[in-house]
Biotite code that builds the C-alpha atoms (Angstrom):
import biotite.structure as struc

atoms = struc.array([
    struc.Atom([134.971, -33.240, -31.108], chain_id="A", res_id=1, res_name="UNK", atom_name="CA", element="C"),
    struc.Atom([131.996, -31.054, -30.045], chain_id="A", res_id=2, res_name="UNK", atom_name="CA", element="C"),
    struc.Atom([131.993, -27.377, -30.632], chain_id="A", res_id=3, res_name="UNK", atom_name="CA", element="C"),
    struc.Atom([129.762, -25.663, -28.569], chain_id="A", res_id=4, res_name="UNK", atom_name="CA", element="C"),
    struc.Atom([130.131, -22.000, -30.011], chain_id="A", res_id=5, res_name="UNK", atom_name="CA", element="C"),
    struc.Atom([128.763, -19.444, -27.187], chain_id="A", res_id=6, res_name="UNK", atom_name="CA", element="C"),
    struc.Atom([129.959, -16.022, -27.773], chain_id="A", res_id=7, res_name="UNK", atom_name="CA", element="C"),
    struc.Atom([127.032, -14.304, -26.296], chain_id="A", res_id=8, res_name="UNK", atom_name="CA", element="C"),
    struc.Atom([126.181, -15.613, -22.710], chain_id="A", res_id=9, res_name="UNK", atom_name="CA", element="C"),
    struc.Atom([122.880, -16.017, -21.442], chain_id="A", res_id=10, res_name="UNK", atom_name="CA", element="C"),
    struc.Atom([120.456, -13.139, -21.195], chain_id="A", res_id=11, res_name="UNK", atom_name="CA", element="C"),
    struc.Atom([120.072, -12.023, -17.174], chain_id="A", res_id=12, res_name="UNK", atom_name="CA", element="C"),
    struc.Atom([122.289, -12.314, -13.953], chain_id="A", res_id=13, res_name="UNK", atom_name="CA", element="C"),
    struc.Atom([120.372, -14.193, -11.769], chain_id="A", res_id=14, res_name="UNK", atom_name="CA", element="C"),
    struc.Atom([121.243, -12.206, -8.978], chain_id="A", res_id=15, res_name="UNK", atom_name="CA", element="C"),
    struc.Atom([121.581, -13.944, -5.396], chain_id="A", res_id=16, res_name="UNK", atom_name="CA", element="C"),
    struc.Atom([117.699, -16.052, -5.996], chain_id="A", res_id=17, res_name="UNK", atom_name="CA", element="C"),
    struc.Atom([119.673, -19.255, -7.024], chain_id="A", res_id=18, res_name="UNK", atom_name="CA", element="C"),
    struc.Atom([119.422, -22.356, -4.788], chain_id="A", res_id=19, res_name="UNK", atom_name="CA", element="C"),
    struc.Atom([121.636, -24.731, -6.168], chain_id="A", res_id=20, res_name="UNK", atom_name="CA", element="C"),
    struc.Atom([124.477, -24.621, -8.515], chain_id="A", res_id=21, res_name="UNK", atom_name="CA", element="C"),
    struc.Atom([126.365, -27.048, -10.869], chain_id="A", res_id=22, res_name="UNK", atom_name="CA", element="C"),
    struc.Atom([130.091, -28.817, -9.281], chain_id="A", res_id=23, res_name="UNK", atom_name="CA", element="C"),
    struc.Atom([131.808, -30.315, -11.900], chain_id="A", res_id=24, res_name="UNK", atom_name="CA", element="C"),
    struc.Atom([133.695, -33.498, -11.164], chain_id="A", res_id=25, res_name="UNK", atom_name="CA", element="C"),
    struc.Atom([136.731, -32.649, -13.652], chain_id="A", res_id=26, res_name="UNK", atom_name="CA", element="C"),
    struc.Atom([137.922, -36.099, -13.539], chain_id="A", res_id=27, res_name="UNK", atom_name="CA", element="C"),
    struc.Atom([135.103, -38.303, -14.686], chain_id="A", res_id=28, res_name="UNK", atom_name="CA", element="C"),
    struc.Atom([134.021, -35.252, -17.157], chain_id="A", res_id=29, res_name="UNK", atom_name="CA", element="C"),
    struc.Atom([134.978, -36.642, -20.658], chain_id="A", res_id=30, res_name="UNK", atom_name="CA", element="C"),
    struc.Atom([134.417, -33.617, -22.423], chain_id="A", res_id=31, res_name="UNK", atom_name="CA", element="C"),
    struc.Atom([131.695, -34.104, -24.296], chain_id="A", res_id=32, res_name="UNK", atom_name="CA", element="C"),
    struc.Atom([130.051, -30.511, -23.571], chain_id="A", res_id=33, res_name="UNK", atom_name="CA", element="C"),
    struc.Atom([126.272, -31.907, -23.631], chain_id="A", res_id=34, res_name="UNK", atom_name="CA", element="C"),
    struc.Atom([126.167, -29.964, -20.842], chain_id="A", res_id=35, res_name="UNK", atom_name="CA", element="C"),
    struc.Atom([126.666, -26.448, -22.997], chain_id="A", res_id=36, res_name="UNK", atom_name="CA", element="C"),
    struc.Atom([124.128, -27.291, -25.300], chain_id="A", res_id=37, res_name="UNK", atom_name="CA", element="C"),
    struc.Atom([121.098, -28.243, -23.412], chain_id="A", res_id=38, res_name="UNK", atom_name="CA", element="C"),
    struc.Atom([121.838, -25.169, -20.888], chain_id="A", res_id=39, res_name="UNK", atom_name="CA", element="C"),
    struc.Atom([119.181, -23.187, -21.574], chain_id="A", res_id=40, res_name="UNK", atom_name="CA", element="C"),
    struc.Atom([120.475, -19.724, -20.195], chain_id="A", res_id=41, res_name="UNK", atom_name="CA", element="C"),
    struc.Atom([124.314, -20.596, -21.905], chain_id="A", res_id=42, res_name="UNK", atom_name="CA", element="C"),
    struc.Atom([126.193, -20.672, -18.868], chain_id="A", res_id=43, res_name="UNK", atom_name="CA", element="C"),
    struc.Atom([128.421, -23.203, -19.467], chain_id="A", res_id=44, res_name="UNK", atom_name="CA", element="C"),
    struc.Atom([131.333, -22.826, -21.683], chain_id="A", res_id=45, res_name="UNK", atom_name="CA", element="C"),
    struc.Atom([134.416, -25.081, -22.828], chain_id="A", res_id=46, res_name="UNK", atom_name="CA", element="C"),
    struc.Atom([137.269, -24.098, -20.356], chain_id="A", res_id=47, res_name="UNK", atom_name="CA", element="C"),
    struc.Atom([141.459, -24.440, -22.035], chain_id="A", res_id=48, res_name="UNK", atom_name="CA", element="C"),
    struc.Atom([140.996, -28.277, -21.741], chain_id="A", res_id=49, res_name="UNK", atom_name="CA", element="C"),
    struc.Atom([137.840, -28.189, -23.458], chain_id="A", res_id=50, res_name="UNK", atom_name="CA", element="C"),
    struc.Atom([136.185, -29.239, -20.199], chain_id="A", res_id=51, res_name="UNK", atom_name="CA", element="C"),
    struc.Atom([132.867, -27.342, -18.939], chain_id="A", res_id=52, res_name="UNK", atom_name="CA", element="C"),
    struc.Atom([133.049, -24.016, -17.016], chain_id="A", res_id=53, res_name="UNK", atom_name="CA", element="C"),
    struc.Atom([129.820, -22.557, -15.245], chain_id="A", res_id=54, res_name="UNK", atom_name="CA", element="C"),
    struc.Atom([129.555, -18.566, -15.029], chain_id="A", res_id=55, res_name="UNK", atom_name="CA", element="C"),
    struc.Atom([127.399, -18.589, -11.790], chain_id="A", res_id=56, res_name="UNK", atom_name="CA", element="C"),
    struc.Atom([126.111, -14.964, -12.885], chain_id="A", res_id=57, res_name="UNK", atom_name="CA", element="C"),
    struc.Atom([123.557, -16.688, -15.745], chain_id="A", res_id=58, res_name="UNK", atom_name="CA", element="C"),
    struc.Atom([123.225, -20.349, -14.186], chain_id="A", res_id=59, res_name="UNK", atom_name="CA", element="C"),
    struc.Atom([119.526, -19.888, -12.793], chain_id="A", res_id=60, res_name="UNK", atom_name="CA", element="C"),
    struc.Atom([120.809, -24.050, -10.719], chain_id="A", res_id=61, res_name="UNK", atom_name="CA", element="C"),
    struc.Atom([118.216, -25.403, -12.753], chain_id="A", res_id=62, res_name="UNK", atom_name="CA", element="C"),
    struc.Atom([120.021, -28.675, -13.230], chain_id="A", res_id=63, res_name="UNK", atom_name="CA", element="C"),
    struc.Atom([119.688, -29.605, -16.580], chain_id="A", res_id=64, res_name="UNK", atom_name="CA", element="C"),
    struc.Atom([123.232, -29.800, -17.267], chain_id="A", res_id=65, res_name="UNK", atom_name="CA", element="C"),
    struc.Atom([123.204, -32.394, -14.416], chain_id="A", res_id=66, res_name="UNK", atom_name="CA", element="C"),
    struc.Atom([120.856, -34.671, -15.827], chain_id="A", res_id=67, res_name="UNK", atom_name="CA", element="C"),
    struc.Atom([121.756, -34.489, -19.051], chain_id="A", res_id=68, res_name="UNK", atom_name="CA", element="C"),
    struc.Atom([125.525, -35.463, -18.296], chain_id="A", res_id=69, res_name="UNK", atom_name="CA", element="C"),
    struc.Atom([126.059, -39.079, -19.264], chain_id="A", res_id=70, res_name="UNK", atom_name="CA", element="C"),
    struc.Atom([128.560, -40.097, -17.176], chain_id="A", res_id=71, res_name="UNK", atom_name="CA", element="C"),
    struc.Atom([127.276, -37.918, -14.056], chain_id="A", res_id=72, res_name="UNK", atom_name="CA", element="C"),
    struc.Atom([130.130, -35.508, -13.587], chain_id="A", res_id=73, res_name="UNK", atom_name="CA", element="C"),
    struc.Atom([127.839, -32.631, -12.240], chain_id="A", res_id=74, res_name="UNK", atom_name="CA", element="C"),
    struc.Atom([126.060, -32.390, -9.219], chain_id="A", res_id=75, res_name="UNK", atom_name="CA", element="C"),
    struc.Atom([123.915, -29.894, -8.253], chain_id="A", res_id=76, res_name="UNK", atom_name="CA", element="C"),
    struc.Atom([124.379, -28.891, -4.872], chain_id="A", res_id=77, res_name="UNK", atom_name="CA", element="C"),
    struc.Atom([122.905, -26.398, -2.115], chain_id="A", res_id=78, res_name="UNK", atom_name="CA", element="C"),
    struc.Atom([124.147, -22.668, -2.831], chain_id="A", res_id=79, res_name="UNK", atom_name="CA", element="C"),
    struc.Atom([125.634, -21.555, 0.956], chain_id="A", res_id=80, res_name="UNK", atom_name="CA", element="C"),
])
């Protein structure tokens, strides 16, 4: 099991200047939180399952958590 240990969350609110943001497909996510670690503004945390949780105040929808997924749970779509 992966521990992804982020107490302090990232450094600014991005405000309303985001484009797009993560959607996490909760059934093909296995868990693995690669997503938490290569965020680089730690926006992503484990949720009560373990699985990832986005706090859309520090995600800058830079969509490295998408790419990084293996098993392409996120998505990074258009911010309405």
């Amino acid at each position: 099991m992966v521990v992804v240990d982020r107490t302090k969350k990232g450094g600014q609110y991005v405000g309303n200047w985001r484009t797009y943001m993560p959607e996490v497909d909760y059934e093909r996510c296995t868990a693995c939180l690669l997503c938490a670690m290569y965020c680089p503004e730690a926006a992503i945390t484990a949720n009560e399952e373990g699985k990832p949780e986005v706090d859309l105040r520090f995600c800058k929808g830079c969509g490295v958590c998408a790419n990084e997924c293996p098993v392409k749970a996120i998505r990074m779509v258009k911010e309405e």
